[in-house]
N, C-alpha and C positions, 0 to 999 in steps of 0.2 A: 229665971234664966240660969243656965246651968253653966257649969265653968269652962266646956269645951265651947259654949255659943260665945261666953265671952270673950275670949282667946283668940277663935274666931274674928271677932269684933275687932277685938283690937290691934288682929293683925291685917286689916281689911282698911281701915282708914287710914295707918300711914302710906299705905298702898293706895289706896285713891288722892290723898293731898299729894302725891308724886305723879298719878297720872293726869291731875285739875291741871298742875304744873308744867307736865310736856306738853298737856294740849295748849295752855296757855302762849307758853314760847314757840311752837310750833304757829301760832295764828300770826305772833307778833310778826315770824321770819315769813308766814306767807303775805304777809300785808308789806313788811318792809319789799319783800322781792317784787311784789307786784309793782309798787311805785318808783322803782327801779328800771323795771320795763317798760314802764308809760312813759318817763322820761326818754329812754332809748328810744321809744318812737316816734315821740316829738321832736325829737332829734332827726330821725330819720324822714321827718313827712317835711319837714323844714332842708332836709338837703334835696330834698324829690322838688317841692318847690323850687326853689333854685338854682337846680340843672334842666326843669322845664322852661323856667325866666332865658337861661342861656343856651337853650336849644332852640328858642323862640327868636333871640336875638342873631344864631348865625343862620337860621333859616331867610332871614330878613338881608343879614348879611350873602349870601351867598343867590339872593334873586336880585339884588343888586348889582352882584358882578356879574351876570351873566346878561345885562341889559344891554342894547344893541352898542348905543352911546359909549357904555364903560367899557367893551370891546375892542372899539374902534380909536377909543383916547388911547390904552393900553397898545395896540397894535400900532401905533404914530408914536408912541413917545419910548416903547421899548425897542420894537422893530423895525423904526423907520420906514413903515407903511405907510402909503398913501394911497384913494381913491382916486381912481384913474380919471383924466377929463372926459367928459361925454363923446369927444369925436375917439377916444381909443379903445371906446368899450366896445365889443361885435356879441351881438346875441346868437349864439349859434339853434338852430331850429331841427327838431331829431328828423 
């Protein structure tokens, strides 16, 4: 081997054990980030969850109040409405 191969040589390996090294750190921070963003969306499928739960619960809520019953409590006990007796009712006919 002649002396420029060597030279060569051994200016090639400190060069390669610095780039074993980026690429090394370089995997650690893609693997650190990634596990970073899997949390973030556990995170996130856990809030989706639970704004499903409570849009579930005011869907239930809000068929509730619109039920004939809950109407009618609410129109007597806020507005002092009352269903008229049978002889005051007149069904008008087109």
């Amino acid at each position: 081997m002649s002396l420029t191969s060597r030279r060569a040589v051994g200016m090639l390996i400190p060069l390669l054990w610095l780039l074993v090294l980026a690429s090394a750190a370089g995997a650690i921070f893609v693997k650190h980030r990634a596990r970073e963003l899997f949390v973030e969306l556990e995170n996130v499928n856990r809030e989706r969850d639970r704004l499903e739960i409570e849009w579930g619960q005011l869907q239930l809520e809000q068929s509730a109040w619109s039920t004939h019953a809950f109407v009618e409590n609410v129109a007597a006990a806020n507005l002092g409405m009352r269903t008229p007796p049978p002889k005051q009712i007149e069904v008008v006919a087109p």
